[in-house]
N, C-alpha and C positions, 0 to 999 in steps of 0.2 A: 504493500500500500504506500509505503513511503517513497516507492519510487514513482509511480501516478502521479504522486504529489507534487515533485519535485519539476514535472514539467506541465502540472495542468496550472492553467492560468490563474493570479490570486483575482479575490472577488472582488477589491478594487475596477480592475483592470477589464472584467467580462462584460461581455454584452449576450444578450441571447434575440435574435431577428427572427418574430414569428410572423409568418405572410400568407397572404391569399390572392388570389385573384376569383372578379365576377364578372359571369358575359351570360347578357341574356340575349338566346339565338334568336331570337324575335323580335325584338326589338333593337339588336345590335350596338347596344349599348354595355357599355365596360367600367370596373374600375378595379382596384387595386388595395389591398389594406397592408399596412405592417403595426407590428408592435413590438416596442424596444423594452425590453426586460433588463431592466439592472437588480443585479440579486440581492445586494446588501447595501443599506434595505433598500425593501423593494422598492423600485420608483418605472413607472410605465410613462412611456412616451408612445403616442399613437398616431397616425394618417391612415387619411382614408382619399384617393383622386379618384375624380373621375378620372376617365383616361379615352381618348381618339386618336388617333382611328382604331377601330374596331380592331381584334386581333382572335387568334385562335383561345383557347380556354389554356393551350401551355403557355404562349406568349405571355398571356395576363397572367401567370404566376409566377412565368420570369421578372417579367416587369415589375411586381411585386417583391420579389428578393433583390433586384437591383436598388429598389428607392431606397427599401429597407438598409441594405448593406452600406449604401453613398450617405447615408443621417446619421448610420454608426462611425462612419469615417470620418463624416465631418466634426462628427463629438469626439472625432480624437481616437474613439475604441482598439485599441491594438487584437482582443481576442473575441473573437465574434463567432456567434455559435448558430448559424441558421438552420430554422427548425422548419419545413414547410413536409405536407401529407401525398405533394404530388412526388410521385415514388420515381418516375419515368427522368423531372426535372434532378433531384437529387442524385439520379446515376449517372445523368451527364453531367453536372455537376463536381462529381467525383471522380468520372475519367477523364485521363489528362488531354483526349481529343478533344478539337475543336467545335465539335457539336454539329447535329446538321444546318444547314444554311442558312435557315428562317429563324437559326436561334442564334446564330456565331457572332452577332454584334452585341447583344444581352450577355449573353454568357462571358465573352471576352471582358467585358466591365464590369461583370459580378466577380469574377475571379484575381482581376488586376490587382496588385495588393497597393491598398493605399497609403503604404509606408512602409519603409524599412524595419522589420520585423514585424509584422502582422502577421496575426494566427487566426485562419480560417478557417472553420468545417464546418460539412454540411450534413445535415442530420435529418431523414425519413422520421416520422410524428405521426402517432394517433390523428385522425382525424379532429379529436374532441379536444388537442391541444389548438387547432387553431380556428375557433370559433369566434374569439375576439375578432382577427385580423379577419374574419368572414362577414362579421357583422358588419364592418367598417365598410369593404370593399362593395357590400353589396348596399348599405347605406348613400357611398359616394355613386355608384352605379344609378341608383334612382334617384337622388334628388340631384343629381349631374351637378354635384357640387362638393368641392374639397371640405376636408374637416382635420384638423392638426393642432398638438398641444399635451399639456403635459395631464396624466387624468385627476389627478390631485386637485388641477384649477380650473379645468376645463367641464360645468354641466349637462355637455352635449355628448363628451365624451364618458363621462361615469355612467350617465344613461345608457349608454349604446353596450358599453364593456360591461358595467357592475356585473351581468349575468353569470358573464365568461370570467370572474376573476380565478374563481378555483384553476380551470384550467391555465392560468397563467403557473400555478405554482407545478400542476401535474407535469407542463410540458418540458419546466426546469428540473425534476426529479428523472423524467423518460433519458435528456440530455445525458446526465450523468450517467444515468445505468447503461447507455451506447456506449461513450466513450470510457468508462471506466471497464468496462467489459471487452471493449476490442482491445483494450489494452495490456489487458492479461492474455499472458502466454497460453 
């Protein structure tokens, strides 16, 4: 255990990037949600965009890890844990190819490291951990209008999340038990 310890990131320093994308085929309209998880103590940062033009249902979850990941960066985050339930995005994600076509300019800016020593990974989620960042995306998707702020000060936002806060603490538990578990021999 002590060895795990020694290179998983202190809690200072972590960030956990839960995301979603929503597209409704009907009305071909889109948006996007992330939610920033600092674990000690907790403090949530959240958005929700609309988003046009229209894209496929991976696109919008790409684009959903990208916002998510460039907010973390901009706050400086050196170890960033993204946690999203599309299984397909996280294995491209994880291998070192370039992705297919329709995704290689998302993905190349999701993986660019925003500084010299950043630590990224990308992490497959229950469903039920990203409910927050579903609400959001499909909140910005229908009133085709952005939402962003911290949820401590923001009333639009503690409406939309309070539901999903459990899952905020589930999806930080799920985190650890991947990577303390791939870590072991």
């Amino acid at each position: 255990m002590a060895c795990i310890s020694s290179w998983f990131p202190s809690q200072g320093e972590r960030v956990y990037v839960l995301s979603d994308g929503s597209v409704d085929l009907v009305t071909r309209a889109a948006g996007v949600g992330f939610v920033l998880l600092i674990p000690e103590p907790l403090t949530v940062i959240a958005s929700g965009c609309a988003y046009w033009p229209w894209a496929s249902p991976l696109r919008m979850e790409a684009e959903a890890i990208r916002y998510g990941v460039q907010y973390a960066r901009k706050l400086k985050f050196r170890n960033i844990f993204v946690c999203s339930d599309a299984e397909v995005l996280i294995k491209l994600l994880n291998d070192p190819g370039p992705g297919p076509p329709q995704l290689m300019d998302v993905i190349s800016a999701i993986r660019c490291p925003g500084s010299q020593g950043e630590y990224i990974s990308y992490v497959k989620v229950p469903r039920q951990c990203v409910t927050g960042p579903e609400a959001l995306a499909k909140y910005a998707r229908q009133a085709k209008m952005s939402l962003a702020g911290v949820f401590a000060e923001n009333q639009k936002l503690r409406s939309l999340l309070g539901p999903h806060f459990s899952s905020f603490h589930l999806c930080i538990d799920v985190v650890k038990h991947v990577i303390f578990n791939s870590a072991l021999p």
